[in-house]
C-alpha positions, 0 to 999 in steps of 0.5 A: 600900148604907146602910153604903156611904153611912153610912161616906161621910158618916163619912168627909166628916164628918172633919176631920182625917185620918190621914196617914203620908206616905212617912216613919216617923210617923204623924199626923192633918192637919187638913183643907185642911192639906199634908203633905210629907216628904223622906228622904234620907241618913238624914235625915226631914223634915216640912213642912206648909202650913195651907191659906191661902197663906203663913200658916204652916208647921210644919217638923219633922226627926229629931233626929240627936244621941242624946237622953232624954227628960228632956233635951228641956226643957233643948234647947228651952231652948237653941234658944229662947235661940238664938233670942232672941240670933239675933234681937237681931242683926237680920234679917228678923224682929223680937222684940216681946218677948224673955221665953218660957215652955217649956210641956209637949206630949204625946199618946198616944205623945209627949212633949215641951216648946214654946214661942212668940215673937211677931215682927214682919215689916214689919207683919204680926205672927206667931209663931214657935214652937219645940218637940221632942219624942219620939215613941215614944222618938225625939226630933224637933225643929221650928219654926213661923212663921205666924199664931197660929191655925195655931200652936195647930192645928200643937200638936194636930197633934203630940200625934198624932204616932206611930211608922208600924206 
C-alpha cells in the first residue's frame, strides 16, 4: 500500500509527461499541453496546444527531402528568409522587426538549429519561431505562433524529442 501511494504522489508530482502518440517520436508534454499527431501517405505531423486558448501552437512534420545534419543551419536560414520576404508582402501578421539569429537546439537524441521573430496581429504581440531539427538521424521541421512563454517551453519540449522504440 505505501509503494502504491508513494508512485501516485511521484506521478502527480510530474509535470510533463512522456508522450508518443500514435507516431514515431517520443517526447515529454508539459503538463496541460495536447498533443495530436496525423499520419497519412507517408506524411507525420505533430501539432500541440499550451493549455490556454489560442496562445500558441507548435507544429511539426517529417522533413521529406533527404537531409544531413549539418545541412540544418543553412535550411533554417532559408525558411527564416522566407519569412521575412513573405512578410514584407502583408498579410495577417506583421514583422517588428525583420533581423534574426539562428541559434543551436539539441537534447539527447536531436540536434538542430532555431530561430524567432516578434509579429504584430492587430494589437497582440507574438512570436513566431522557426526550427528543424534531426532526431535520431531524421530531420523534422516545424514553426511556432503564439506568446513567447510558450515558445520557450515549445524549445524544452523539443530537446525531448526521440525516436519510438
Amino acid at each position: 500500500m505505501r509503494y502504491l501511494l508513494c508512485t501516485m504522489m511521484l506521478l502527480a508530482a510530474l509535470h510533463g509527461q512522456s508522450a508518443a502518440a500514435d507516431g514515431p517520436l517520443e517526447m515529454v508534454v508539459p503538463e496541460g499541453w495536447t498533443l495530436e499527431y496525423k499520419g497519412e501517405n507517408g506524411v507525420d505531423f505533430y501539432s500541440l496546444t499550451p493549455p490556454s486558448a489560442g496562445s500558441g501552437l507548435l507544429m511539426f512534420f517529417k522533413w521529406p527531402a533527404p537531409t544531413q545534419p549539418r545541412e540544418i543551419p543553412m535550411l533554417v536560414k532559408k525558411l527564416a528568409d522566407g519569412f521575412v520576404k513573405a512578410s514584407a508582402k502583408g498579410g495577417k501578421y506583421k514583422l517588428t522587426n525583420k533581423k534574426y539569429e539562428i541559434e543551436k537546439l539539441s537534447g539527447e537524441h536531436c540536434v538542430g538549429n532555431h530561430t524567432a521573430f516578434w509579429i504584430k496581429s492587430g494589437k497582440d504581440d507574438m512570436l513566431q519561431g522557426i526550427f528543424m531539427v534531426s532526431v535520431d538521424g531524421q530531420v523534422w521541421n516545424g514553426q511556432f505562433t503564439g506568446q513567447s512563454e510558450h515558445w520557450l517551453t515549445s524549445l524544452k519540449l523539443l530537446k525531448t524529442l526521440k525516436k519510438k522504440g
